[in-house]
C-alpha positions as CSV (number, residue, x, y, z in Angstrom):
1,X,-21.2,-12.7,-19.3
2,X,-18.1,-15.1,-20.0
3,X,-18.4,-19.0,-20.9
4,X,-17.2,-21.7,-22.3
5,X,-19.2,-24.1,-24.4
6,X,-18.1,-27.7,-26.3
7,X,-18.1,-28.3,-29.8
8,X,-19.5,-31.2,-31.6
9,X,-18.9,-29.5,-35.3
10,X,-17.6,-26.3,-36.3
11,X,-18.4,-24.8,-40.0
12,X,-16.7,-21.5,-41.3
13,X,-15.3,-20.6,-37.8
14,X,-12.7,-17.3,-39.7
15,X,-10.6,-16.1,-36.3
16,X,-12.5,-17.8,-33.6
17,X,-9.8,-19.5,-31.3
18,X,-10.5,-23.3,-30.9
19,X,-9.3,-25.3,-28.1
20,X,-8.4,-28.7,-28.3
21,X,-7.6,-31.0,-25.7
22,X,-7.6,-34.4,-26.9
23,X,-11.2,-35.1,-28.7
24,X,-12.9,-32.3,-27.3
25,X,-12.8,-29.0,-28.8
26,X,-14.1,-25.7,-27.0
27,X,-14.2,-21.9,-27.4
28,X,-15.3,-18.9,-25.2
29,X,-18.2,-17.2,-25.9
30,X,-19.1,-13.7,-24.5
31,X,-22.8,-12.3,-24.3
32,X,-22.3,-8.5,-23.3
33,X,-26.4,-8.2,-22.6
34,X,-29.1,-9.5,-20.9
35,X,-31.2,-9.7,-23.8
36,X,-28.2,-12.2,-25.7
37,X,-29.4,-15.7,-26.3
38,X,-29.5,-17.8,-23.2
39,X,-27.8,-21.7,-23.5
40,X,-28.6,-24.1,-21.0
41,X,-26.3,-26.7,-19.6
42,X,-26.6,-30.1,-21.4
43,X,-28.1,-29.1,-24.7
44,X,-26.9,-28.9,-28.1
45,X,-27.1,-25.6,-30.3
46,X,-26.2,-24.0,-33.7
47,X,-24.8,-21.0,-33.4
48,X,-23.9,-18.3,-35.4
49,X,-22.6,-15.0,-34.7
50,X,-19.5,-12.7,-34.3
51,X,-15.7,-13.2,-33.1
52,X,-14.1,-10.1,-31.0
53,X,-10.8,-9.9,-31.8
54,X,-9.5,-11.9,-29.2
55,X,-10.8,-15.0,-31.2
56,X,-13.8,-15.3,-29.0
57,X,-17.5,-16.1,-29.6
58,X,-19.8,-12.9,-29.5
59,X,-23.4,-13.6,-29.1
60,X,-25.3,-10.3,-29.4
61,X,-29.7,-10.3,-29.5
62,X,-29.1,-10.9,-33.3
63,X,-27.2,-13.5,-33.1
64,X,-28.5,-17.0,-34.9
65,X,-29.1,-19.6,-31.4
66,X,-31.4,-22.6,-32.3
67,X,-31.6,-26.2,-30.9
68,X,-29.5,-28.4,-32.7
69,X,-32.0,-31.0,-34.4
70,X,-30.7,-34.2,-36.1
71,X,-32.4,-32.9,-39.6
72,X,-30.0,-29.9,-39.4
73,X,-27.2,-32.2,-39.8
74,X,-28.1,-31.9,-43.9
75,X,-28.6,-28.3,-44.0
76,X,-25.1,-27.6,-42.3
77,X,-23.1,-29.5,-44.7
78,X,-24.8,-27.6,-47.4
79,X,-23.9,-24.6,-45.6
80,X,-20.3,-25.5,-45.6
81,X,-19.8,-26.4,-49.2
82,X,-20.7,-22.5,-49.8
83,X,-17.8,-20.7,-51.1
84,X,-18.4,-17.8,-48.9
């Protein structure tokens, strides 16, 4: 399964492929199984996972897929000031 999703925020994104039109940024994300982390219309996620080398999103079942929470907010710019 194929998609598109919006981005608020991206942090260490390496090759994913970004697209911008105007303020809104998007990327395709591809989930190859059923067992791959659902998203629902209308809600906000952090996601981390792989990029195919197309420069799309890969979730697979081990992929990282939580509801965004305003406390996260912190964590994530802590995450981004990591070197690596």
């Amino acid at each position: 399964m194929q998609g598109t999703v919006s981005l608020i925020k991206a942090f260490k994104t390496g090759s994913l492929t970004i697209t911008q039109a105007g303020e809104t940024m998007s990327v395709k994300l591809v989930m190859p199984c059923n067992k791959c982390p659902l998203l629902r219309r209308g809600q906000n996620y952090i996601l981390m996972g792989d990029v195919d080398e197309e420069g799309r999103g890969v979730l697979t079942p081990g992929s990282f897929t939580v509801l965004y929470k305003a406390p996260h907010n912190k964590m994530l710019t802590n995450i981004n000031n990591l070197p690596c």
